[in-house]
MMTF fields as JSON, N, C-alpha, C and O atoms, coordinates in Angstrom:
{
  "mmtfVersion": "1.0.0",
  "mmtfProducer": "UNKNOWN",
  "numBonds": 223,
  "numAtoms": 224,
  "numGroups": 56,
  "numChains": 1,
  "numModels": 1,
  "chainsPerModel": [1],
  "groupsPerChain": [56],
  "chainIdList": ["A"],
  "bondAtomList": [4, 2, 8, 6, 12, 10, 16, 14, 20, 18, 24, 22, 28, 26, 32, 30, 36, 34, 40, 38, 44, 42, 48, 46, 52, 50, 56, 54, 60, 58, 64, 62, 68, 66, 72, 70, 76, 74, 80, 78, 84, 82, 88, 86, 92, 90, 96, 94, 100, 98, 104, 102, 108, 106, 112, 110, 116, 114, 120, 118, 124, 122, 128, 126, 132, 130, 136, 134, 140, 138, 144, 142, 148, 146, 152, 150, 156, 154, 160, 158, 164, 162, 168, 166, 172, 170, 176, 174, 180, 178, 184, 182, 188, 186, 192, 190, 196, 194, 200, 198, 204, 202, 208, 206, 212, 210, 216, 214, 220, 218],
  "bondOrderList": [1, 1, 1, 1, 1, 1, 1, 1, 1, 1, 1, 1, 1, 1, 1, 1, 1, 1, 1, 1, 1, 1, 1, 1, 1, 1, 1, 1, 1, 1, 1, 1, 1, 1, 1, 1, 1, 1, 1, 1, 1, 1, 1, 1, 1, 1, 1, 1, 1, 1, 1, 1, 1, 1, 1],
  "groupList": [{"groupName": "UNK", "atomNameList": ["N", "CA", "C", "O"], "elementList": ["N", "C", "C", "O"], "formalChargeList": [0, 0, 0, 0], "bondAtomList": [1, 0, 2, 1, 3, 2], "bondOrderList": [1, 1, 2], "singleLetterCode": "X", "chemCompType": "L-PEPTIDE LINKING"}],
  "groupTypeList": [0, 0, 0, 0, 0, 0, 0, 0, 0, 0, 0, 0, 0, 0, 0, 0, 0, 0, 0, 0, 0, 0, 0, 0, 0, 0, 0, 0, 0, 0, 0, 0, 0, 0, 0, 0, 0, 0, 0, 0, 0, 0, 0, 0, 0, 0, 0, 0, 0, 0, 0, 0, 0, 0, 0, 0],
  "groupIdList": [1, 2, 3, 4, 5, 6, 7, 8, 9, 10, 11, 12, 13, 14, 15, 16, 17, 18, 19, 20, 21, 22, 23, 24, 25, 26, 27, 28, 29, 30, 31, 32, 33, 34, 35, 36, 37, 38, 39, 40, 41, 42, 43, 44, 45, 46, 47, 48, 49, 50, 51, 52, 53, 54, 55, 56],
  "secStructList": [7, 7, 7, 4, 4, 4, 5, 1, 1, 3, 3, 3, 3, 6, 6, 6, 6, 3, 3, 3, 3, 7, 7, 7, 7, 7, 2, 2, 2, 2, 2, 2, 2, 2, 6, 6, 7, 1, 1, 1, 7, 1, 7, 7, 7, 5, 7, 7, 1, 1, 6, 2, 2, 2, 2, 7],
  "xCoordList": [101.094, 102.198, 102.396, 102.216, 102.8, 102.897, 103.876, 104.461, 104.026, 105.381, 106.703, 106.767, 107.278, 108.621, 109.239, 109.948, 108.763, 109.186, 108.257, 108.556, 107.019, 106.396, 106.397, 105.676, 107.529, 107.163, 108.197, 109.136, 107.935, 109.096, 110.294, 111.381, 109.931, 111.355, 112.36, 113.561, 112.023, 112.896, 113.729, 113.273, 114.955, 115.878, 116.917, 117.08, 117.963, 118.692, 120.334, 120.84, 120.737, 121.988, 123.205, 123.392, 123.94, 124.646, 126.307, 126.871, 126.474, 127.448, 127.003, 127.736, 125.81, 125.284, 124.964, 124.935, 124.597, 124.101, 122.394, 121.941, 121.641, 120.593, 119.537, 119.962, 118.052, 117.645, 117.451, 116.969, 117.552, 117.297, 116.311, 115.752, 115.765, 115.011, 116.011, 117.15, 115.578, 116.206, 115.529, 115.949, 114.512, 113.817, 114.803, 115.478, 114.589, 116.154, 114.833, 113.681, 115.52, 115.278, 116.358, 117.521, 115.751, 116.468, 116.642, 115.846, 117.705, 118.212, 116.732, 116.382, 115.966, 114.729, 113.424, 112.295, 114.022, 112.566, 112.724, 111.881, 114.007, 114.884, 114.872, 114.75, 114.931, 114.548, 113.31, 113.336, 112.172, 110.911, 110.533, 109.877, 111.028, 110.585, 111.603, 110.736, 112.715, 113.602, 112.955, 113.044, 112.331, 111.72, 110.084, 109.177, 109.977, 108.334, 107.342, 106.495, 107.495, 106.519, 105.018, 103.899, 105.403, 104.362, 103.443, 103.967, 102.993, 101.994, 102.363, 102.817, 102.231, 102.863, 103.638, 103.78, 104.092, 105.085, 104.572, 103.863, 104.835, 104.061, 105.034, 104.641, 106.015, 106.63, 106.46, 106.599, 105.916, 105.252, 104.392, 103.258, 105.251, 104.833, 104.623, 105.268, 103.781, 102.993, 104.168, 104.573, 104.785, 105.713, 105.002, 105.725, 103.392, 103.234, 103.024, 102.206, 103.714, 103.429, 102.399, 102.215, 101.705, 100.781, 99.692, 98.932, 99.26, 97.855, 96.801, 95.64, 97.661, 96.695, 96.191, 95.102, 96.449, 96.615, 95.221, 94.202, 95.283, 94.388, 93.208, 92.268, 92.735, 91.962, 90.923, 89.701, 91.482, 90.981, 90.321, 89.807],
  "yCoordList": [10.456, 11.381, 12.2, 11.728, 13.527, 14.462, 13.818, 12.765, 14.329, 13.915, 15.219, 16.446, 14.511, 15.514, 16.371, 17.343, 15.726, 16.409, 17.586, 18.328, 17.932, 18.66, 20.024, 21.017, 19.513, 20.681, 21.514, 21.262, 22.855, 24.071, 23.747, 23.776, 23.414, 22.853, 21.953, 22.191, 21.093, 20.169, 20.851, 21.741, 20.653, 21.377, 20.548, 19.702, 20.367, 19.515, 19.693, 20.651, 19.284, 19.518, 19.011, 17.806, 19.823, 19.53, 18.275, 17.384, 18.839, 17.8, 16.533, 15.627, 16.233, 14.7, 14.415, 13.184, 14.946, 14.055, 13.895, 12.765, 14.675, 14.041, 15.252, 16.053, 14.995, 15.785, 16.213, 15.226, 17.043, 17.111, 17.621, 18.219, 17.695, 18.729, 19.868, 19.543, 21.411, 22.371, 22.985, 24.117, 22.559, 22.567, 22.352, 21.383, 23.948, 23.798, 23.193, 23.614, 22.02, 21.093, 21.239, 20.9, 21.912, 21.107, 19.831, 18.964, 19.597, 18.228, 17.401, 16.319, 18.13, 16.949, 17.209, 16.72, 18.075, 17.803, 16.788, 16.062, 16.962, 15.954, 14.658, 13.702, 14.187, 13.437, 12.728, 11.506, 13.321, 13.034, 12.853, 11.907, 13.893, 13.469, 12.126, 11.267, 11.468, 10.624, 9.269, 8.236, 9.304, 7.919, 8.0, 7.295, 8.707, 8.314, 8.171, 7.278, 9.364, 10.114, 10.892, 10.887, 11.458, 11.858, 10.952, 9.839, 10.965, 10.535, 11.072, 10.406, 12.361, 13.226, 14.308, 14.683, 14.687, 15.833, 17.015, 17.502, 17.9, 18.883, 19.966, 20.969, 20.262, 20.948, 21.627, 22.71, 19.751, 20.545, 21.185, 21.226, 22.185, 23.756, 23.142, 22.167, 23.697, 23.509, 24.139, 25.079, 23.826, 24.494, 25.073, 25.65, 24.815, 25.514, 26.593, 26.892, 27.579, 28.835, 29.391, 30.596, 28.344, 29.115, 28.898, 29.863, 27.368, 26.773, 27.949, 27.985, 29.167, 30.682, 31.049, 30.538, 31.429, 31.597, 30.939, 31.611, 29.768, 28.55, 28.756, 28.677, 28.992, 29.437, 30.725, 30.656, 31.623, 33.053, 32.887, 33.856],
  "zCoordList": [129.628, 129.831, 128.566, 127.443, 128.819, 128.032, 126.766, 127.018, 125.654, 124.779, 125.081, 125.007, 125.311, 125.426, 124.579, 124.837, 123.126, 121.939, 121.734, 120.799, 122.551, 122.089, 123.597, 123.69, 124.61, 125.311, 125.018, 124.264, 125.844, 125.505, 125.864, 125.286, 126.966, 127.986, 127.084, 127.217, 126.316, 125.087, 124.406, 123.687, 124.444, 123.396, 123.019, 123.898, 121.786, 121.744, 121.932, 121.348, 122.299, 122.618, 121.947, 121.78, 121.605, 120.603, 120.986, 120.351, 122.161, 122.722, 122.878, 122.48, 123.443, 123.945, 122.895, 122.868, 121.638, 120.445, 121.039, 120.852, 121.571, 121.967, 123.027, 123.86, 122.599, 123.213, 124.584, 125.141, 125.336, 126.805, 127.197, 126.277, 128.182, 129.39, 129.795, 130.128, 129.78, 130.193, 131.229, 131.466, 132.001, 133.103, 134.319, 134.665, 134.972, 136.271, 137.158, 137.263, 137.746, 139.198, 139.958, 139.74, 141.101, 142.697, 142.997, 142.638, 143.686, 143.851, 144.425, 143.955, 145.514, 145.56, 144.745, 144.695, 144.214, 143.008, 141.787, 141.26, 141.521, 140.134, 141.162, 140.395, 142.396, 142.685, 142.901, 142.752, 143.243, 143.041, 141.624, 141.188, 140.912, 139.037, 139.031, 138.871, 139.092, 138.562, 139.115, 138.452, 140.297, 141.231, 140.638, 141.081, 139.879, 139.085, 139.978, 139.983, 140.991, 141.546, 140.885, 141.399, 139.737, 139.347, 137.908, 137.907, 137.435, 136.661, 135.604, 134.674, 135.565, 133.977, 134.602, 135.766, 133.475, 134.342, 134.587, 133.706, 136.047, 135.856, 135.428, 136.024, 134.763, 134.242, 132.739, 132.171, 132.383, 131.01, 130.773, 131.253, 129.391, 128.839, 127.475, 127.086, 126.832, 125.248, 124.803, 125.487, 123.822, 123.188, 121.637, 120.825, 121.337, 120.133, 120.342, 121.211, 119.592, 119.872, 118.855, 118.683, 118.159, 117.203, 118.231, 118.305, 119.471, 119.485, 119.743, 119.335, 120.728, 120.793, 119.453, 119.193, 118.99, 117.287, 116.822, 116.657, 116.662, 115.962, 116.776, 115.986, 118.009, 118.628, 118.266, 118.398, 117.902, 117.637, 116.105, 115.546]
}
């Protein structure tokens, strides 16, 4: 499974004290991700914005 700290979608939130997912889910998609339906998530996005970069 992907690391969470490293996708785009990760951001931290200042009220909860703690990082979240900002990935909008529908009620049965946040249900299929919450019952560990999938394997890895398919939501995750590479959040480096250099790895294009390092490539060239």
């Amino acid at each position: 499974m992907e690391d969470c700290s490293t996708c785009a979608y990760c951001s931290y939130d200042e009220d909860i004290d703690a990082y979240v997912c900002d990935m909008y889910l529908d009620e049965d998609e946040y249900a299929r991700f919450m019952g560990g339906h999938y394997k890895k998530c398919p939501y995750y996005r590479d959040g480096d914005e250099y790895k294009i970069a390092r490539k060239q």
